[in-house]
N, C-alpha and C positions, 0 to 999 in steps of 0.2 A: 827719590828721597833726598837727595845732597842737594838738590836746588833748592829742594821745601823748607831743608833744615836753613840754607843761605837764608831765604826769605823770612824765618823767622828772627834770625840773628841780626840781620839790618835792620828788622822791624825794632827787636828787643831794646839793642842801641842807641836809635832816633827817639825812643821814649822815657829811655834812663835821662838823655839827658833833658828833658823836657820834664818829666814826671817823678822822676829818684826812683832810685831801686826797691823794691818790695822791702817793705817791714819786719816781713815773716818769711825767712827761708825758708827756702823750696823742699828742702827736709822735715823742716818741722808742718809745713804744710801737709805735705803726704802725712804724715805721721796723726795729725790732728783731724786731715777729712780726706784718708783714703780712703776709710769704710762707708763715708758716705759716699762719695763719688763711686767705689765696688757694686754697691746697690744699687745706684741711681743706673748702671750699664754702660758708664761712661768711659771708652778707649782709655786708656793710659797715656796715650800719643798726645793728648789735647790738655793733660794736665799743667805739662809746665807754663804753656800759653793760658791758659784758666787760671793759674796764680798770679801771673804777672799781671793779666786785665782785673783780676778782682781786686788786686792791691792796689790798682792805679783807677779804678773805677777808670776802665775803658769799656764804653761803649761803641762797637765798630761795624755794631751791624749795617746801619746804613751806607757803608761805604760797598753793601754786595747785594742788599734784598730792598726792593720797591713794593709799596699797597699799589695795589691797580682796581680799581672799582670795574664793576661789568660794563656800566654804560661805555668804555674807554676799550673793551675789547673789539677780536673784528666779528666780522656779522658770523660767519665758521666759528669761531670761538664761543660767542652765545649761544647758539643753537645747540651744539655739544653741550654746554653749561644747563642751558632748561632739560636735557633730554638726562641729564644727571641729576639734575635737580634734589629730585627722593632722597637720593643714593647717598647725595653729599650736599646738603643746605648749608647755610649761615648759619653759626647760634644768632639768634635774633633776628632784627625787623632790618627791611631793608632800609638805605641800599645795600647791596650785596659788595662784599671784598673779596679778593684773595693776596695773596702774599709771592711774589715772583723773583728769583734770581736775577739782576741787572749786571753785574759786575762782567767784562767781557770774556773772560777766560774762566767762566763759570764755576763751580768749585769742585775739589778734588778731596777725595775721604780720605789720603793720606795728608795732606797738607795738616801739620799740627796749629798752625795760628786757626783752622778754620772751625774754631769754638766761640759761640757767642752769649752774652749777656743781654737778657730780656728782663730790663726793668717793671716792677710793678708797680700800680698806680694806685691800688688800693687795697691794702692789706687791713683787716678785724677780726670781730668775731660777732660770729650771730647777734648776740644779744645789746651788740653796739651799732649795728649797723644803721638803722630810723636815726639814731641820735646824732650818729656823725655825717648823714646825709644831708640831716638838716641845720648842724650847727660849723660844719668845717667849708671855710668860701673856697669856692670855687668845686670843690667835689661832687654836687649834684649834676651840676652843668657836665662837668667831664664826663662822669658813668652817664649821663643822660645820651650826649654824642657818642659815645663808644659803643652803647646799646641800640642806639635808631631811636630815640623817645624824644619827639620834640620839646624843647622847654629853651624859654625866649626871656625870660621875666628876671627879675635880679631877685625876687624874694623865693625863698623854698616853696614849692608848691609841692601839697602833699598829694594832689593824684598823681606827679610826676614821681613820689617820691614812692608812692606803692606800685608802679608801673618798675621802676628800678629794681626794688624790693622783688618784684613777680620774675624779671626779666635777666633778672645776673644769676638765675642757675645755670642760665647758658653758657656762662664765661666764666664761671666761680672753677678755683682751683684751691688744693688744700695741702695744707701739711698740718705735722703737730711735732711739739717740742718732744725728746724723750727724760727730760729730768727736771726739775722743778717741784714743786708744789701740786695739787691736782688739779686747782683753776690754773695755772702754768700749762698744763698738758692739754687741757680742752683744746680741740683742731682750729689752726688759724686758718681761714680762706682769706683767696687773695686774686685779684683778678690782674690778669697783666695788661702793660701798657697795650696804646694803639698798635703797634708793629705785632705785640705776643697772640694779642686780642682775635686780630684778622688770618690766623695760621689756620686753615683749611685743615677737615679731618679725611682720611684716607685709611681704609684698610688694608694699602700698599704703601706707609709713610714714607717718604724722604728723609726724615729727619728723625731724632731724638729729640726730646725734653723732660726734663727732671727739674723739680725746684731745689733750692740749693740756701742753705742758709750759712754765710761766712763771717766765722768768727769771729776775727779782729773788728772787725768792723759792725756786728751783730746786724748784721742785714741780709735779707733775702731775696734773691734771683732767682731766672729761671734762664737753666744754662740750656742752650741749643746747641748740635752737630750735623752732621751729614751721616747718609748713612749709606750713601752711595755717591758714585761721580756724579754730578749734576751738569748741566749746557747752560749758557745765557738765556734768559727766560723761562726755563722750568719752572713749575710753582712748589713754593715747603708746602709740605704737609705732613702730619701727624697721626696718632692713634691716638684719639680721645679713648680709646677704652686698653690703651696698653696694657697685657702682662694676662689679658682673658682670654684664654683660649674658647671656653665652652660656647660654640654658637649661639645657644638661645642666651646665655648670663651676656654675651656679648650685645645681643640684640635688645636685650633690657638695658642696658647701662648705657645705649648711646642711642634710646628712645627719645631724649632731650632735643636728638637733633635731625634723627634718622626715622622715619615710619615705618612700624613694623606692625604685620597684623600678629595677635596673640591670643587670636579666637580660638585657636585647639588647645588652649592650657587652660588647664584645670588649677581650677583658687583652694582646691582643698589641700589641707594640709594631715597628713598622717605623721604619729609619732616616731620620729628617725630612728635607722635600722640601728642595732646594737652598736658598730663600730661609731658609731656618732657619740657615745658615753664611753666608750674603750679611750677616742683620740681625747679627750675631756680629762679622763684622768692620768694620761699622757702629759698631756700637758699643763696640767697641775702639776706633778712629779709628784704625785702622794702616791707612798705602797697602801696594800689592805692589809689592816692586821689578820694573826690570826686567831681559829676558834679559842677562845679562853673560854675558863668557868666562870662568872659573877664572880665578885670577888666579898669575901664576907668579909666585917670588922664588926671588932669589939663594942658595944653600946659607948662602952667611955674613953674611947679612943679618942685622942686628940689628935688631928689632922696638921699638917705641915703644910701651906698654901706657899707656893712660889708663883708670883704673878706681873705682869707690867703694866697693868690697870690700876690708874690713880685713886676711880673711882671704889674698885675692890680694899685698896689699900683704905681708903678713908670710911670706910662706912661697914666692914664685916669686923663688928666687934663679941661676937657670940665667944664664947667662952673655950668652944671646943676646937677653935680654929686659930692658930699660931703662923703668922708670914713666916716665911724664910727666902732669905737672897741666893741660898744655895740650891740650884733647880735639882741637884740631882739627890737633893735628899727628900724632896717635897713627895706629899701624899696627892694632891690634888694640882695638875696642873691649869691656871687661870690663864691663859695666853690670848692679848689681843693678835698675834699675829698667827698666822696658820699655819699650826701642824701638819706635817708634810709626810713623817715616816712616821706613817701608823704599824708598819709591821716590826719594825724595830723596838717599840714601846712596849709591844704585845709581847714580845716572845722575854725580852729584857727585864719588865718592871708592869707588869700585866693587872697590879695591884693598884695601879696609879690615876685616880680616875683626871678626866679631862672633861675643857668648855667646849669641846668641839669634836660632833662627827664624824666619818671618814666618808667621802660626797659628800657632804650637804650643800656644796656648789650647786646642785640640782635646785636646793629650793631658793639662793642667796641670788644665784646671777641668774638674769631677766630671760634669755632663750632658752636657758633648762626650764625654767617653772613653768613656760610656755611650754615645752617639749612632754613635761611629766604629767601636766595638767591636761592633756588629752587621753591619757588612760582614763580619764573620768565622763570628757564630753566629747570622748570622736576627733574628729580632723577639723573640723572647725572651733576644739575645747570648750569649756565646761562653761554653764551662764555665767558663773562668777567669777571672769577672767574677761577682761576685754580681748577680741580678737586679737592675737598680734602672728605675725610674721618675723621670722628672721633675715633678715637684710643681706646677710652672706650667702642664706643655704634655700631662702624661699623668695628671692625676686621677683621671679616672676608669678608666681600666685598669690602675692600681693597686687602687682598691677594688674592682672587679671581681675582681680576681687575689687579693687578701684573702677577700672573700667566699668564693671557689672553693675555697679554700685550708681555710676555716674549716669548710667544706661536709663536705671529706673529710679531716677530723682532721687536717690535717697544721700543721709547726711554723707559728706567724706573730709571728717575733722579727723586728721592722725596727731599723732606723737610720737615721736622719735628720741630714743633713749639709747643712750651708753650701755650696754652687756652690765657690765660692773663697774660704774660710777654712781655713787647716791648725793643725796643734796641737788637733785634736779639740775648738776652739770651737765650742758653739751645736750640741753634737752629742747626740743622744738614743740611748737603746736604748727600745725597746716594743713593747707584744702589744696596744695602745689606738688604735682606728680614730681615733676622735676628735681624740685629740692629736696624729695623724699626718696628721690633715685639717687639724686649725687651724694646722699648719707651715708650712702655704702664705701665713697673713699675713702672717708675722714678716719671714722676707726668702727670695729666689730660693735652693730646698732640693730634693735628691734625695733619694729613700727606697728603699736600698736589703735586700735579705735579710740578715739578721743571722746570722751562722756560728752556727749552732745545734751543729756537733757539731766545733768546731777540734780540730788537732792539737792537744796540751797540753806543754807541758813540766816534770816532776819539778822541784822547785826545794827542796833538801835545808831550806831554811828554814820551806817553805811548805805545799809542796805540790803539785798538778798546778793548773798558772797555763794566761791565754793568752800569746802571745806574738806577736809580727810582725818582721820581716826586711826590711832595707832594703839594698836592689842599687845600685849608682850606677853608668850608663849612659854613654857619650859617644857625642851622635849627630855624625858625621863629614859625611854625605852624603845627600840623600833619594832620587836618581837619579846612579847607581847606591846601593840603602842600605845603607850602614856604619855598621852599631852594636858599638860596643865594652863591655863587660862587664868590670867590675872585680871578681876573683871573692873580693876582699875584702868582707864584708857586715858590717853591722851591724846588731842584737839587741837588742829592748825586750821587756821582762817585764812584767806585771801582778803585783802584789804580794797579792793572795788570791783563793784557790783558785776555779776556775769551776766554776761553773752559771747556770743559767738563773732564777736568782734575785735579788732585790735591784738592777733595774735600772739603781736609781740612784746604785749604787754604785761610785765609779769606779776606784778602784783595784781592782776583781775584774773591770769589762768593759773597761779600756782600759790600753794599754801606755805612752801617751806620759807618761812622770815627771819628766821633767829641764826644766819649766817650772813647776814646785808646789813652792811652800815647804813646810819639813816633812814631803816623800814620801819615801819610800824611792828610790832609780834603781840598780835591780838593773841589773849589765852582767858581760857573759862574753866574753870574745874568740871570733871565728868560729872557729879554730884549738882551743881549749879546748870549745867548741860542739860540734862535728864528733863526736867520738867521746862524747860523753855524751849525745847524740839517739842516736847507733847502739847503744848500749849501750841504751837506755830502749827502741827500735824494732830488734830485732835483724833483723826483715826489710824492713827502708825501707835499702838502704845511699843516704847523703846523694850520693854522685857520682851516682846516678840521679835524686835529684828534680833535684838542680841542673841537671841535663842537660833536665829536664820543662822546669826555671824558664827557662830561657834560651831554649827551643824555644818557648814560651809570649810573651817578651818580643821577640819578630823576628815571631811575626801580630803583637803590640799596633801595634809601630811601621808592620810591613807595612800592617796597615788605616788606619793615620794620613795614609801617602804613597802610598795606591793611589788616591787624585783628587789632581787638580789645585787650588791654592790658588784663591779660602776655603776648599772642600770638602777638603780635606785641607794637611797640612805644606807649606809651600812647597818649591821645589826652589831655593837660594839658593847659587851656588857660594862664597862669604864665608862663610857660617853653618856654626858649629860651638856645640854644646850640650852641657851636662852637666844630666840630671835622676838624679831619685832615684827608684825604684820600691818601691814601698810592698806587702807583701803578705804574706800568712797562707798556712798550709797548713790542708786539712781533710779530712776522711774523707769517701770514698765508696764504694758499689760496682761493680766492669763486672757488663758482660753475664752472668758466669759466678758471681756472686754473691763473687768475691772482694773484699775489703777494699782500697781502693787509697787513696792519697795525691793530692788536686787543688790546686796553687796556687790564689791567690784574690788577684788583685790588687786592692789598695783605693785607691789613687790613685798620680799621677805629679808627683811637685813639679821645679817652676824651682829652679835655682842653689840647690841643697841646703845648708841648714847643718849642717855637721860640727865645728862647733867644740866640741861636747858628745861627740863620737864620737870612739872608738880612732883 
């Protein structure tokens, strides 16, 4: 330890005076990212040397670690390498790398300097990535060589460019910011340099990695360690599925790179055991209220509303309704943000009605409605639910169900969505195992079937677009259930024409426009709608699907309120709700091979914003 400290202090010294001393004291460092460093698993021994190279941007790994290509090993070293091959591939095409110890006195897990910095070469985010491939110089050419994909030419070539696109889920690493805005939050990937690129995976690592983003500087690294003594020529290697224990989740998630057969798992999905809505409301922190009576009022009672919706304050001018800034004198509570102690309310002010529930996370966020929505249609859910999967809890009978799918020719377009992000954040379409397995880093994601054959609508500008239709509901009661239908709807377009092409195109696979600068936001009233769907479908008259959709929207709720809270909506005499039902139409056929019309519900939002709408 006293020689290690020596050698870090000589080191320290030769670079103050070359480099100047950190910016940010070594206190305030800890202080600002020891909680990240705590999680990331990182020694506290390697901290001080981790501040001093991140404030001097020292990069020092080459002075210990060499890439070694296979052709360069000896003829015993390849032979061991194919006979591992399986076990431990390259992400990507060859040639084949690995990443080797060079330094002669190998490295030592006490030695605090022996922390390193792994630049990255290409940090975005999904929905930018085509655009910067082909408009930033020199970046196609780089991920091209770092991936194996030949490309020779000085101009962007776009079959190189969707070969990239195909091929960096092998090398795609993620993080995401915790504070900002919620486009601020969507997961940043980021693939690291040639030295990060070439680290071999091992289910025996050597090493540590964690990304790291530092402050001062607002930049992000990918910090390395040791995790044992190492010898001159040892190879790093890693856990691409760090922190999994469960064998098979393991065997899913590093599918990308490892072959696993998954012929004995079952794609079916059954609705999760109790404790699965127990930890849910856990972890909401909401209590359940308790049993009250209905609460009666006077016919000419005037109501007290305390509320933080703009839109409430501007537009409830009825007579028997009075704001007030004071919540605790309010009769009605209006709260865009969610009520948490419901038992508190109850037992306190039991009189008070409220905009919200107790669960209705079940029907609001994307794995409950998937989860409550097979009380209806079994383990595989109801027809009017796209299949989905949850990405945490059902991996593997997702890719099982893929596999099966790819077995016998049929379509395998997903979509990959946020738990609880709307406005189509952080949301993918794709036909790529891969990049719908590494979804599961970024943050808690469903994957569900992507409408391969939607209703379309003629769009005299365009063309045949998609489109989706939004209901707004008011739930009244869960015992007995009162759901109310506003049979006013409103209409979002995609602005060019579908297919099954250019996935990552958004205005051809998605409807929501009215948060993108510079987009088009096509709008029709429901009224003007009505007869120019019946005219484009002369045999769908709209009074029958509407009649499907509503017959459709009483199971949703009915499966929401057929358990008892957590398992289902509470039954709260106060509670009254407004959501918004989100949903497609698309083509199928019955029994008799005729062509029929299926709603497709794709989510249920809280306290809708309509402030963009008719």
């Amino acid at each position: 330890r006293r020689s290690s400290d020596l050698r870090l202090d000589t080191l320290t010294m030769e670079r103050q005076e070359s480099a100047g001393a950190p910016e940010l004291p070594f206190s305030d460092f800890v202080a600002l990212h020891g909680p990240a460093l705590r999680a990331a698993g990182l020694p506290s021994l390697y901290w001080e040397s981790l501040h001093y190279k991140l404030a001097n941007e020292i990069f020092d790994a080459g002075e210990m670690f060499g890439i070694m290509r296979v052709e360069e090993m000896e003829d015993e070293e390849m032979e061991e390498i194919q006979v591992q091959e399986k076990k431990k591939p390259n992400p990507g095409n060859e040639p084949w790398y690995k990443v080797i110890i060079t330094h002669e006195n190998g490295i030592q897990v006490s030695d605090p300097s022996c922390v390193y910095l792994i630049d990255h070469a290409w940090t975005y985010r999904v929905e930018h990535a085509r655009q910067q491939l082909l408009q930033i110089p020199g970046l196609l050419h780089r991920m091209a060589n770092l991936i194996g994909v030949e490309f020779h030419g000085d101009v962007p070539d776009e079959g190189v460019v969707e070969e990239v696109l195909r091929e960096m889920w092998n090398y795609n690493q993620t993080y995401k910011l915790t504070q900002g805005s919620a486009e601020e939050k969507v997961p940043v990937w980021y693939i690291m340099d040639e030295f990060g690129s070439r680290i071999q995976h091992s289910d025996d690592p050597t090493f540590g990695t964690a990304p790291f983003f530092y402050v001062p500087h607002e930049v992000a690294y990918t910090i390395l360690w040791p995790l044992r003594d190492l010898e001159n020529g040892e190879e790093v290697l890693r856990d691409y599925a760090y922190g999994e224990s469960d064998p098979l989740i393991r065997k899913c998630m590093l599918l990308p790179w490892v072959f696993a057969d998954l012929s004995n798992v079952t794609c079916h999905t059954p609705e999760p055991p109790d404790a699965y809505y127990q930890a849910i409301l856990m972890e909401n922190k909401e209590t359940l209220p308790l049993a009250i009576n209905p609460p009666v009022y006077a016919k000419d009672k005037i109501f007290k509303v305390y509320t933080e919706i703009q839109q409430v304050h501007d537009n409830v001018d009825h007579p028997r309704f009075q704001f007030t800034s004071d919540e605790t004198e309010a009769d009605i509570l209006f709260n865009f943000t969610h009520i948490k102690d419901f038992r508190r309310l109850s037992e306190e002010r039991p009189h008070v009605m409220l905009n919200q529930f107790p669960c209705e996370s079940l029907l609001t966020v994307k794995d409950c409605l998937a989860s409550i929505s097979r009380r209806v249609g079994g383990p595989d859910g109801p027809e009017w639910l796209p299949r989905t999967f949850n990405l945490r809890t059902e991996l593997p009978q997702f890719i099982r169900n893929f596999q099966q799918r790819e077995q016998r020719g049929e379509d395998n377009h997903w979509i990959c969505k946020p738990w609880n992000l709307a406005r189509s954040l952080d949301t993918q379409v794709t036909n790529n195992l891969n990049c719908i397995i590494r979804q599961r880093e970024s943050m808690p994601k469903v994957v569900s079937k992507y409408i391969e054959d939607p209703v379309l609508f003629d769009r005299d500008d365009v063309g045949l677009v998609k489109f989706d239709i939004r209901y707004v509901v008011l739930l009244r009661s869960v015992k007995p259930l009162k759901l109310y239908v506003y049979d006013v709807f409103w209409l979002r377009f995609s602005n060019r024409p579908f297919d099954l092409s250019d996935l990552d195109d958004y205005e051809k696979h998605f409807t929501v426009m009215n948060y993108s600068q510079n987009v088009e936001l096509k709008q029709i009233h429901y009224n003007e709608f009505i007869p120019l769907f019946e005219k484009q479908y002369p045999e769908h008259c709209w009074k029958g699907i509407q009649a499907e959709l509503f017959k459709t929207f009483v199971e949703l709720f009915g499966a929401a309120a057929a358990k008892p809270a957590p398992y289902g909506i509470c039954d709260y005499p106060s509670s009254r709700a407004v959501y918004a039902i989100d949903l497609m139409l698309k083509w199928d056929t019955d029994k008799d091979g005729k062509r029929i019309i299926l709603p497709q519900i794709l989510e249920v939002n809280f306290n809708p914003d309509r402030s963009e709408e008719h």
